[in-house]
Each structure stands twice: as C-alpha cells, then as structure tokens.
PASEBA-1860 file (N, C-alpha, C; in nm, 3 decimals):
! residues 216
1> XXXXXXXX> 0.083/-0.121/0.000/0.000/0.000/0.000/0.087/0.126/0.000 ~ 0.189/0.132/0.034/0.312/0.203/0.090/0.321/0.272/-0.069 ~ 0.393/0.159/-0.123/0.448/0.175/-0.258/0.320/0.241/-0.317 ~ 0.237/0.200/-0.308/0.112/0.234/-0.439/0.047/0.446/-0.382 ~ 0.098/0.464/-0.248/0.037/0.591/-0.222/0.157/0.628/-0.318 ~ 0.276/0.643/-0.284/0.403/0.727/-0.293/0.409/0.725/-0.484 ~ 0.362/0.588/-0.572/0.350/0.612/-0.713/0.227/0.760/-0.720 ~ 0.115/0.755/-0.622/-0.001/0.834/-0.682/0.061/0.967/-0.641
9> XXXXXXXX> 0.125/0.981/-0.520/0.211/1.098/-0.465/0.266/1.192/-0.603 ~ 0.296/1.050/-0.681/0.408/1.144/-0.770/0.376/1.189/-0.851 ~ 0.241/1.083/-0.857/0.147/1.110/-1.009/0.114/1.283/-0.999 ~ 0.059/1.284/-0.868/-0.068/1.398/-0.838/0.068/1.557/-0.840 ~ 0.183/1.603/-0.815/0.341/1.599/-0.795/0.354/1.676/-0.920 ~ 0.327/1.534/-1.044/0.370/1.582/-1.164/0.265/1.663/-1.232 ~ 0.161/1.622/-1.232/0.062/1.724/-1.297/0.021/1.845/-1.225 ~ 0.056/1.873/-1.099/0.050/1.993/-1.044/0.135/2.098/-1.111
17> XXXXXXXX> 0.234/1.978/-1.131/0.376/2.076/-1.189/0.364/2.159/-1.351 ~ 0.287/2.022/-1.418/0.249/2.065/-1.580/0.148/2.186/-1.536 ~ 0.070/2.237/-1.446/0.007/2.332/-1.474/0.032/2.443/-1.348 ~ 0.180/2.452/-1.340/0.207/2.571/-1.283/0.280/2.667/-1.404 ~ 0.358/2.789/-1.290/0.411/2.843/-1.376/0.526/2.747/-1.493 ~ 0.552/2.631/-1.482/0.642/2.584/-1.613/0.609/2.603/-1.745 ~ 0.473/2.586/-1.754/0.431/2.578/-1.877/0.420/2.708/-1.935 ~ 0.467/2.823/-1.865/0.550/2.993/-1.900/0.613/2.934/-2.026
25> XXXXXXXX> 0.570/3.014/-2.109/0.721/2.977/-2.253/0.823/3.097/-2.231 ~ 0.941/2.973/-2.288/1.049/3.129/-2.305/1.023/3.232/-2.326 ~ 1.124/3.344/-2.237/1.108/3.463/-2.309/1.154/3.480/-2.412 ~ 1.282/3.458/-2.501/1.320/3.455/-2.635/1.191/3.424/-2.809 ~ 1.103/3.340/-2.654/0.969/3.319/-2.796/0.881/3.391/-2.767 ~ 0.843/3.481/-2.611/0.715/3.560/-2.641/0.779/3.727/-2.670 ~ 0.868/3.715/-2.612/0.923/3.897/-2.660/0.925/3.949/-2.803 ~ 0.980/3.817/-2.851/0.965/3.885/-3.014/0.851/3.876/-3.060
33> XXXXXXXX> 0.742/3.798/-3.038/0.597/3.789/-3.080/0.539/3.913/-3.050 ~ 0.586/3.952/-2.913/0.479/4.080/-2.902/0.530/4.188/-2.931 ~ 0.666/4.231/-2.994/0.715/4.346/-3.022/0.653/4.356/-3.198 ~ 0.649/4.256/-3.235/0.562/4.212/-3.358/0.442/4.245/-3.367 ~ 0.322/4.154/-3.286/0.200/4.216/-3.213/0.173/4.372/-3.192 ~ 0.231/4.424/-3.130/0.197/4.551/-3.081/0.236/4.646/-3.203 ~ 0.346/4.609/-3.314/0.408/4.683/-3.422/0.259/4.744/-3.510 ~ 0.173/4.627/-3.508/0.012/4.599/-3.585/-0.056/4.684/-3.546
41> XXXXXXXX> -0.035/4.730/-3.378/-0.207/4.789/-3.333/-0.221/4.882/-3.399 ~ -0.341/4.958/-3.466/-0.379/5.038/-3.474/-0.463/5.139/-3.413 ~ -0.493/5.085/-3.232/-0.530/5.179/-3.137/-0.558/5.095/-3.012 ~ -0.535/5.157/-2.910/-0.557/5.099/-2.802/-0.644/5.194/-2.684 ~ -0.670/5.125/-2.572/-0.734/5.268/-2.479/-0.592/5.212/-2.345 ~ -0.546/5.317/-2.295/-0.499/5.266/-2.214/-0.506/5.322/-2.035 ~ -0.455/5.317/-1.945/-0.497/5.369/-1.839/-0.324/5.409/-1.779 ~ -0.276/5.488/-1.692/-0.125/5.517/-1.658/-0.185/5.553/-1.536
49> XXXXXXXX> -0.119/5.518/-1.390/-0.100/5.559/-1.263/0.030/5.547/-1.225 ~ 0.034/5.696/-1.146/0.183/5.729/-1.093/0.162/5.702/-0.980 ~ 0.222/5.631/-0.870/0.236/5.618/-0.735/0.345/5.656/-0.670 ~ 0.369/5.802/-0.622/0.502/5.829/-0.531/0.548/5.968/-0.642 ~ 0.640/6.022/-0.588/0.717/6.143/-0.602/0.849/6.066/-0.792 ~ 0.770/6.111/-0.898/0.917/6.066/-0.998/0.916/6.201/-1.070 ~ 1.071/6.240/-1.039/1.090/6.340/-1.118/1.119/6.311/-1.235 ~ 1.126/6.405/-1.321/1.053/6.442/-1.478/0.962/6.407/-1.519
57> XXXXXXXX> 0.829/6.367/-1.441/0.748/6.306/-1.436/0.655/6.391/-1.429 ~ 0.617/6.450/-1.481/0.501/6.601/-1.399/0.307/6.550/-1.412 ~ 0.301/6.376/-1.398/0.184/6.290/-1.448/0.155/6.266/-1.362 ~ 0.045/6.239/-1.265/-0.039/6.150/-1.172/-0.110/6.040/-1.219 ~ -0.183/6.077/-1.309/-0.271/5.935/-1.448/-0.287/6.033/-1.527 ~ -0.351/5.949/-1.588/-0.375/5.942/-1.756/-0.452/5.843/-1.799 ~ -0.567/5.876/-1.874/-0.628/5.745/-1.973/-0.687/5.791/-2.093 ~ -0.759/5.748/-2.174/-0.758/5.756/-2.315/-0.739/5.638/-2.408
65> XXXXXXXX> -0.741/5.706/-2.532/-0.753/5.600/-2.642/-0.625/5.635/-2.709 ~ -0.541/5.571/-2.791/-0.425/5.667/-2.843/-0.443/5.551/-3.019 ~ -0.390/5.668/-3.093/-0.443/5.556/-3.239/-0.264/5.548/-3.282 ~ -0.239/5.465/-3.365/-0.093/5.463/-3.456/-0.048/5.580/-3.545 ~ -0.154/5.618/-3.593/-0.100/5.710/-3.666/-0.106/5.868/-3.597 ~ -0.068/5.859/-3.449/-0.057/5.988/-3.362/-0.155/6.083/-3.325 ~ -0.247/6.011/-3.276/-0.386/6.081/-3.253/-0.429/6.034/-3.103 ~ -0.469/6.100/-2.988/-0.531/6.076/-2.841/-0.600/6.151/-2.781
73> XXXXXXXX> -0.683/6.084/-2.677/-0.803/6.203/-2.674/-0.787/6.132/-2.516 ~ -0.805/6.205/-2.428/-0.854/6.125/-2.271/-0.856/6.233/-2.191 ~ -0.844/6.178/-2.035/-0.793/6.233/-1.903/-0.688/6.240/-1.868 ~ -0.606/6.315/-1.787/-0.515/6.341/-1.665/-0.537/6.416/-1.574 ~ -0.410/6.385/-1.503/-0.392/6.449/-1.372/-0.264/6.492/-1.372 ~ -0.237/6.608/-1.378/-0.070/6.670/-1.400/-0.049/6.780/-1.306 ~ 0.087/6.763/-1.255/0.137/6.854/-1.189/0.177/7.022/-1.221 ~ 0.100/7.060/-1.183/0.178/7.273/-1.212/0.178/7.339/-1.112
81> XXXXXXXX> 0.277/7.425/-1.070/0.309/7.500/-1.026/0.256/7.445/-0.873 ~ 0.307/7.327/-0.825/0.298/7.231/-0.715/0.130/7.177/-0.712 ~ 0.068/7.218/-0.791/-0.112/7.130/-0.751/-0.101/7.071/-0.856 ~ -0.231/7.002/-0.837/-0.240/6.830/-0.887/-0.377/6.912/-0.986 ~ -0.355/6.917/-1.108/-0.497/6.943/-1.188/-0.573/6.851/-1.327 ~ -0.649/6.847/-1.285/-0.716/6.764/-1.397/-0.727/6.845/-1.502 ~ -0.747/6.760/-1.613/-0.751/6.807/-1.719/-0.794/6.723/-1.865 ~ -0.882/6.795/-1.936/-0.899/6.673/-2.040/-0.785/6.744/-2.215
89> XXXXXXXX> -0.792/6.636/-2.279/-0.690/6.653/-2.376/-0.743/6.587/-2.472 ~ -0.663/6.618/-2.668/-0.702/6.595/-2.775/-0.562/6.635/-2.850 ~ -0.477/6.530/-2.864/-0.348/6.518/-2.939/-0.376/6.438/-3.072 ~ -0.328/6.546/-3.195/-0.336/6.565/-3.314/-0.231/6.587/-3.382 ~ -0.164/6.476/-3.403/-0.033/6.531/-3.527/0.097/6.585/-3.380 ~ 0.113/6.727/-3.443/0.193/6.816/-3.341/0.111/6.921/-3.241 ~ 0.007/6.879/-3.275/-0.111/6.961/-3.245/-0.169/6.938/-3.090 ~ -0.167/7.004/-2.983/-0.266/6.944/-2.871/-0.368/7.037/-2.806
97> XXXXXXXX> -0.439/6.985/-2.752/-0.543/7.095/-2.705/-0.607/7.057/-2.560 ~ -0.592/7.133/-2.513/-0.618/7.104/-2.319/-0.689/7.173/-2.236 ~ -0.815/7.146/-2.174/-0.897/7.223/-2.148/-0.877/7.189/-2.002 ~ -0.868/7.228/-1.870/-0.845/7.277/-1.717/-0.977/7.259/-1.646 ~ -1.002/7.274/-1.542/-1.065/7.268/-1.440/-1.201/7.403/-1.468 ~ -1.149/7.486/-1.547/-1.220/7.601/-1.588/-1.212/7.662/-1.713 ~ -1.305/7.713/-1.836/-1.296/7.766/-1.953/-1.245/7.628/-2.057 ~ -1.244/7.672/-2.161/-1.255/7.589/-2.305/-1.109/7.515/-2.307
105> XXXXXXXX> -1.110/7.459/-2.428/-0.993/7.409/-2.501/-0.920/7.470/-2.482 ~ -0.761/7.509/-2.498/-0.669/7.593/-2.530/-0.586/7.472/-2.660 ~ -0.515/7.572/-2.728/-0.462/7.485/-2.832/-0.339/7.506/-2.793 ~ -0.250/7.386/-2.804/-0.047/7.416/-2.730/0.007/7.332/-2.841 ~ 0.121/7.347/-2.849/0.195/7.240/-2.913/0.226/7.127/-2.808 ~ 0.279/6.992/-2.887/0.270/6.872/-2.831/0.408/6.932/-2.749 ~ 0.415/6.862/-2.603/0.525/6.913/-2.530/0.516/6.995/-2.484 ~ 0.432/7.120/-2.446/0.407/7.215/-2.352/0.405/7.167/-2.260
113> XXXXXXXX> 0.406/7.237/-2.122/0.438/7.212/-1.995/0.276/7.182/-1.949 ~ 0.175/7.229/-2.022/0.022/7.193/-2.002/-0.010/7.045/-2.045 ~ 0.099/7.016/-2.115/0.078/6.867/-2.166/0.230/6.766/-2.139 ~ 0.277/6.761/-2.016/0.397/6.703/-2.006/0.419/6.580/-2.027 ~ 0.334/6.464/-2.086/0.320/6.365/-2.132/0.228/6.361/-2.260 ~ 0.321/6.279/-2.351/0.199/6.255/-2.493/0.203/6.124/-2.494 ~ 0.083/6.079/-2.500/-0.021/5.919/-2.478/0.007/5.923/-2.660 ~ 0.072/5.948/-2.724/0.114/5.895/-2.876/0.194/5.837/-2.865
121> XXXXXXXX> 0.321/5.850/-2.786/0.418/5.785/-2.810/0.443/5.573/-2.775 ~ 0.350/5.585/-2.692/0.269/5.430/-2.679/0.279/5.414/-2.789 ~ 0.212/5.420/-2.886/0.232/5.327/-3.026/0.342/5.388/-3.117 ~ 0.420/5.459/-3.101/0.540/5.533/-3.224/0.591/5.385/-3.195 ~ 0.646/5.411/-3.372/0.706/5.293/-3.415/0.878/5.300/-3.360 ~ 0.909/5.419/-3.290/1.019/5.442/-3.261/1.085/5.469/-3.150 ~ 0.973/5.504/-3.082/0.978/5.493/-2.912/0.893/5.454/-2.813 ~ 0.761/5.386/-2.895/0.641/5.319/-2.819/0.680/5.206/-2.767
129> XXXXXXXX> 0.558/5.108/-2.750/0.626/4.941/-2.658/0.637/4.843/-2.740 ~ 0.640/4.903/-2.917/0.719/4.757/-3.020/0.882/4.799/-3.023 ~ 0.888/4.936/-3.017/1.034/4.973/-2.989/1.129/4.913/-2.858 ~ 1.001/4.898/-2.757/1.103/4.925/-2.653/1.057/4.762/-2.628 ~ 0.981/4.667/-2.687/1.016/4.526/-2.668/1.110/4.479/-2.788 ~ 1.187/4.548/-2.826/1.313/4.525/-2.948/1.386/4.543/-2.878 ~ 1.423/4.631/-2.761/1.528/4.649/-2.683/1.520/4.609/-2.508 ~ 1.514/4.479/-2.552/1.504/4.400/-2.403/1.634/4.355/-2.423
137> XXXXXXXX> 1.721/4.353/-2.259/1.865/4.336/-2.276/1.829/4.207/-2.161 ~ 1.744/4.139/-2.113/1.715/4.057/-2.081/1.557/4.023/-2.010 ~ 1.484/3.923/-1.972/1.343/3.871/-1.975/1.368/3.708/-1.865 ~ 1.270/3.725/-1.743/1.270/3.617/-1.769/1.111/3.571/-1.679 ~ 1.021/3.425/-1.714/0.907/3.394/-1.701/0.867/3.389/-1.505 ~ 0.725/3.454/-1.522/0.736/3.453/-1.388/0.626/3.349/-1.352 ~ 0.509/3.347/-1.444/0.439/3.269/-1.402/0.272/3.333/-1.499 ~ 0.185/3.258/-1.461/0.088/3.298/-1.554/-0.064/3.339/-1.452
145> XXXXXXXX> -0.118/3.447/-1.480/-0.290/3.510/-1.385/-0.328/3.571/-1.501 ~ -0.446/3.592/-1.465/-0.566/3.677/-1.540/-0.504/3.821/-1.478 ~ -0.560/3.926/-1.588/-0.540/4.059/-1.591/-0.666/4.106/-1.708 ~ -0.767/4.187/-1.601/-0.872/4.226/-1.667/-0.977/4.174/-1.756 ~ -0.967/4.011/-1.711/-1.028/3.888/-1.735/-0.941/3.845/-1.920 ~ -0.804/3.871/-1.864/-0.716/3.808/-2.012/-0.635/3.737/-1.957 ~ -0.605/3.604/-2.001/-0.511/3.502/-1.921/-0.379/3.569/-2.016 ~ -0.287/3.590/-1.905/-0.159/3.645/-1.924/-0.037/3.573/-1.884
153> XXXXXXXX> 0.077/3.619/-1.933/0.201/3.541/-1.896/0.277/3.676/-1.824 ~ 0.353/3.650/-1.708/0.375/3.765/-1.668/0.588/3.733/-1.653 ~ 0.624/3.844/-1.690/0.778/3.820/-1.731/0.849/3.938/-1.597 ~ 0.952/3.913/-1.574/1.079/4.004/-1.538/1.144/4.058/-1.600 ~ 1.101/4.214/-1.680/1.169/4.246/-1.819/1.270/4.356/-1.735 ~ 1.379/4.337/-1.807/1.500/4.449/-1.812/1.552/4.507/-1.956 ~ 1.485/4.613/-1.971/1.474/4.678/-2.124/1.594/4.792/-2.136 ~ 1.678/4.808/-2.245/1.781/4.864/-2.260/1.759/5.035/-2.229
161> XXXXXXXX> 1.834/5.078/-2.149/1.813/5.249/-2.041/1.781/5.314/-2.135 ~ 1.893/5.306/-2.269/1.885/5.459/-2.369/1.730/5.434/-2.409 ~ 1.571/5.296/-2.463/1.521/5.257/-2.462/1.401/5.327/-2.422 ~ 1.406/5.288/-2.300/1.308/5.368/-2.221/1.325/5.462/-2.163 ~ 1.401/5.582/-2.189/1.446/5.705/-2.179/1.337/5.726/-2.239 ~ 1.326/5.708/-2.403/1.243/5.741/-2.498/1.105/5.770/-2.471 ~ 1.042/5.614/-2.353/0.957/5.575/-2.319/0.870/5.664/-2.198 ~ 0.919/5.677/-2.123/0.870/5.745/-2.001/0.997/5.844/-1.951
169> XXXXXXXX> 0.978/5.956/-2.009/1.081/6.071/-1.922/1.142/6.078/-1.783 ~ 1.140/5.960/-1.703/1.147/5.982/-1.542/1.295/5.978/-1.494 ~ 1.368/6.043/-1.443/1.457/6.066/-1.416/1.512/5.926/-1.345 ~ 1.669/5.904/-1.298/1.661/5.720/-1.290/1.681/5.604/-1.359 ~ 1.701/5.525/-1.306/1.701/5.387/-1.335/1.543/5.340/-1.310 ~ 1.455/5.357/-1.471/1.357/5.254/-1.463/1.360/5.185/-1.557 ~ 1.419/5.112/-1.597/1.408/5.024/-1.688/1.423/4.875/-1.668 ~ 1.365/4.838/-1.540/1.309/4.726/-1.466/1.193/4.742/-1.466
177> XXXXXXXX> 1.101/4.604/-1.524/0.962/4.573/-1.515/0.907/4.462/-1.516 ~ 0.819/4.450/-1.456/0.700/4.368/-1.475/0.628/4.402/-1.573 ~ 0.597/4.249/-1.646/0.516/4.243/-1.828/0.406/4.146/-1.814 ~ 0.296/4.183/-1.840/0.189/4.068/-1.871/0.191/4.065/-1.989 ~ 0.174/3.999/-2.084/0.164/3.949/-2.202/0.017/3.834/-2.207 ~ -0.073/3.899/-2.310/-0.167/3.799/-2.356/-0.147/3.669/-2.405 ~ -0.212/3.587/-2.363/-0.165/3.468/-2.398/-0.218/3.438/-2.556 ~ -0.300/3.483/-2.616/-0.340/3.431/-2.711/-0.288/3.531/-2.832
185> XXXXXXXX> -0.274/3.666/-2.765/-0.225/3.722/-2.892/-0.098/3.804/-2.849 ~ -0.007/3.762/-2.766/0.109/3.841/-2.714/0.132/3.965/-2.723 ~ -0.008/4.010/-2.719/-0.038/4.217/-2.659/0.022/4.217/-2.550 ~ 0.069/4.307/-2.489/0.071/4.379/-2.384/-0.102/4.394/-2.289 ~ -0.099/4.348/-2.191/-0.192/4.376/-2.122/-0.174/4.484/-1.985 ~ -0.071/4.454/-1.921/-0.006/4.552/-1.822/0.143/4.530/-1.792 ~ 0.189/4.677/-1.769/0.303/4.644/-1.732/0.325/4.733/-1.598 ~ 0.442/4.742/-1.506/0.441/4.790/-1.379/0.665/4.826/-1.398
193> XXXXXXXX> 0.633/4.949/-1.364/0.790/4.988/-1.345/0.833/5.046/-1.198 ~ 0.905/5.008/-1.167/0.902/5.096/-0.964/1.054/5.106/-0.927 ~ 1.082/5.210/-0.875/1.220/5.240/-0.845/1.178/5.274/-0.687 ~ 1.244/5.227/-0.589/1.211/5.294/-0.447/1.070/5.273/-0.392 ~ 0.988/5.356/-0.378/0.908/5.351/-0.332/0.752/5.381/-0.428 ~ 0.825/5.455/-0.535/0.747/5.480/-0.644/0.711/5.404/-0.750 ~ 0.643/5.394/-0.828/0.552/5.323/-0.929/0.502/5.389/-1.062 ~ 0.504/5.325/-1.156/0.436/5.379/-1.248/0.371/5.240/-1.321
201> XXXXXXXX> 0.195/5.266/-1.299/0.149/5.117/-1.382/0.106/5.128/-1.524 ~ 0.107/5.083/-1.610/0.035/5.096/-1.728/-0.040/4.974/-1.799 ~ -0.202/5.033/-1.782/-0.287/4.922/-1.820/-0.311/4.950/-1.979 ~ -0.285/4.849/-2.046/-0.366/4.886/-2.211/-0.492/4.720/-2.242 ~ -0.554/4.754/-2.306/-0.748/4.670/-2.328/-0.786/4.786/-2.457 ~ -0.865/4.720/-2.524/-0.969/4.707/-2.628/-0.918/4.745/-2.737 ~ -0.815/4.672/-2.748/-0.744/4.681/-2.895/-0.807/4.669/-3.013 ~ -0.760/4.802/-3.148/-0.796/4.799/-3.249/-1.013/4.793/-3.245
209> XXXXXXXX> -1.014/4.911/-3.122/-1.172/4.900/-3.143/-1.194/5.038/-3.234 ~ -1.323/5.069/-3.289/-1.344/5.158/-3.387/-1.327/5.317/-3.294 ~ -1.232/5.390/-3.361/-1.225/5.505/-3.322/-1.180/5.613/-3.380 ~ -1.277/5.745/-3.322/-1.245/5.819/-3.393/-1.209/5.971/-3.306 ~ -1.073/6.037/-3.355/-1.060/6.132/-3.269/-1.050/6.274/-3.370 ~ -1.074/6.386/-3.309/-1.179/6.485/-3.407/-1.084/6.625/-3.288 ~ -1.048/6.678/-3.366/-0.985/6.852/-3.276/-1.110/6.918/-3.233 ~ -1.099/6.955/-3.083/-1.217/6.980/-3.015/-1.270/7.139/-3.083
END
C-alpha cells in the first residue's frame, strides 16, 4: 500500500507541476511575438497611474484611447506650479489641445508644460512598446494570472536604459519591469515599473476597437 500511495504521490506531484508556472514559454519566444504584435495595433485605450514622487514626471494618471498614426483624446492628472490638476486633452499630429478645471480648449503644441506627457508615443514605431520590446537586454518567465479577465504570462523584463528614456521621461534607473503578455495574442496587457518607493502602472485593453478622434 506504501508503494502504491508514494507512485499516486508522484502522479498527483507531476501534474500539479504541468500546470504551474512551467508551462511559461520562453522569453526569447514571447518577446519577439509581441514586439511584432503591438508593431500591428492600430489603437488601443490605455490607463497610466503614478504612485510616489518621480521626477521628470510632472503625471499623476492618464487614460484615453491613443491611435498609430498619432492621434489621443482622454484624461489626466498633471502637476503645475505644485497642484495636482485635472484636465482633459485631444493630441493631433503636433497639435494638442487642453482644457483645465475652468474655460474651453486651449490649443499648445505637443510638449508644452500643459501637456507634459503625450499618450502617442505608446504606439510610435520608434519609441512606443514595439520599440522598446526590441530592446530588451534581458526577460525572464514569472508565471501565468488573469489581468482584466485576459489570461496572461507575466515576465521580469530588463529593457535597454537609452530605450526607455524614450519611453517614459522619469529621471533614474527605470528600466526594470513587470510584463503581462496575452496569452493568445502576445499584446501587452499591463506592465508595472518601480524604483524605491514609487511606481508607475500601465494598463492597455480594447485593442484595435473603432475610433475616432476629431480637434475639439
């Protein structure tokens, strides 16, 4: 009887094992899939929360829709002249327009201090997240959960500094992250960057849905 528990022991052992994190695939096979993947989108909505004090960072959140060919329309929360102000936005080309807590639109160029983050550069083919999953200087599998009811693979990415310079302006060493990756179509579902005590999360969902963004 001895013998016959300790065979089922091993049985029950091994298939626990086939459906843990092992069955993670390399990172060498999902990084390049999704720097591929994401090269395609043609729009996403995404969500950004800042947690903690990051300089060059002048963002609290952010959400919106952002399209490929350089077009976004959403919310924030940005820092001026030390307060925290909301604000809604409509990025066009080089074009942006930002309306405050009070009175209309104002029209700025992209990069004004009224707009210290542009939600375009997510999809640039040159400094968005197909760029900056081309420049992973190493990856490795952590294990697999749902994220926003999408079964995901979630990685230990270390993406090359000059890289995500491009990516998020924050003064520092962030170019340590946490990656969920879709399992079925190796999107990006969330990723998480944190230096110290601070955070920056970024959720992206409803890829390539119909949209249209229009100068207010």
């Amino acid at each position: 009887m001895r013998s016959k528990s300790l065979v089922l022991a091993g049985l029950l052992a091994l298939t626990l094992s086939a459906c843990s994190g092992d069955e993670v695939p390399p990172a060498d096979e999902v990084i390049p899939d999704a720097a591929s993947a994401m090269a395609e989108v043609e729009n996403v909505r995404f969500d950004l929360a800042v947690d903690g004090e990051i300089p060059g960072l002048d963002v609290k959140a952010a959400d919106g829709v952002v399209t490929a060919d350089g077009a976004a329309e959403g919310t924030g929360t940005l820092t001026a002249l030390g307060m925290d102000i909301e604000a809604e936005y409509v990025v066009i080309g080089e074009e942006a327009w930002v309306k405050g807590p009070t009175g209309g639109f104002q029209q700025i160029p992209v990069g004004d201090d009224m707009l210290p983050y542009d939600p375009t550069v997510l999809l640039s083919p040159d400094r968005g997240v197909s760029a900056l999953l081309e420049a992973v200087d190493s990856a490795e599998p952590q294990g697999a959960e749902e994220v926003g009811g999408v079964d995901a693979y979630r990685y230990a990415v270390v993406f090359d500094p000059a890289a995500f310079a491009e990516f998020i302006p924050a003064e520092g060493d962030w170019n340590d992250a946490t990656v969920w990756f879709d399992q079925e179509t190796s999107r990006v579902v969330k990723a998480e960057f944190a230096q110290g005590d601070a955070t920056v999360t970024l959720l992206l969902s409803d890829y390539d849905e119909s949209v249209t963004i229009d100068a207010p």
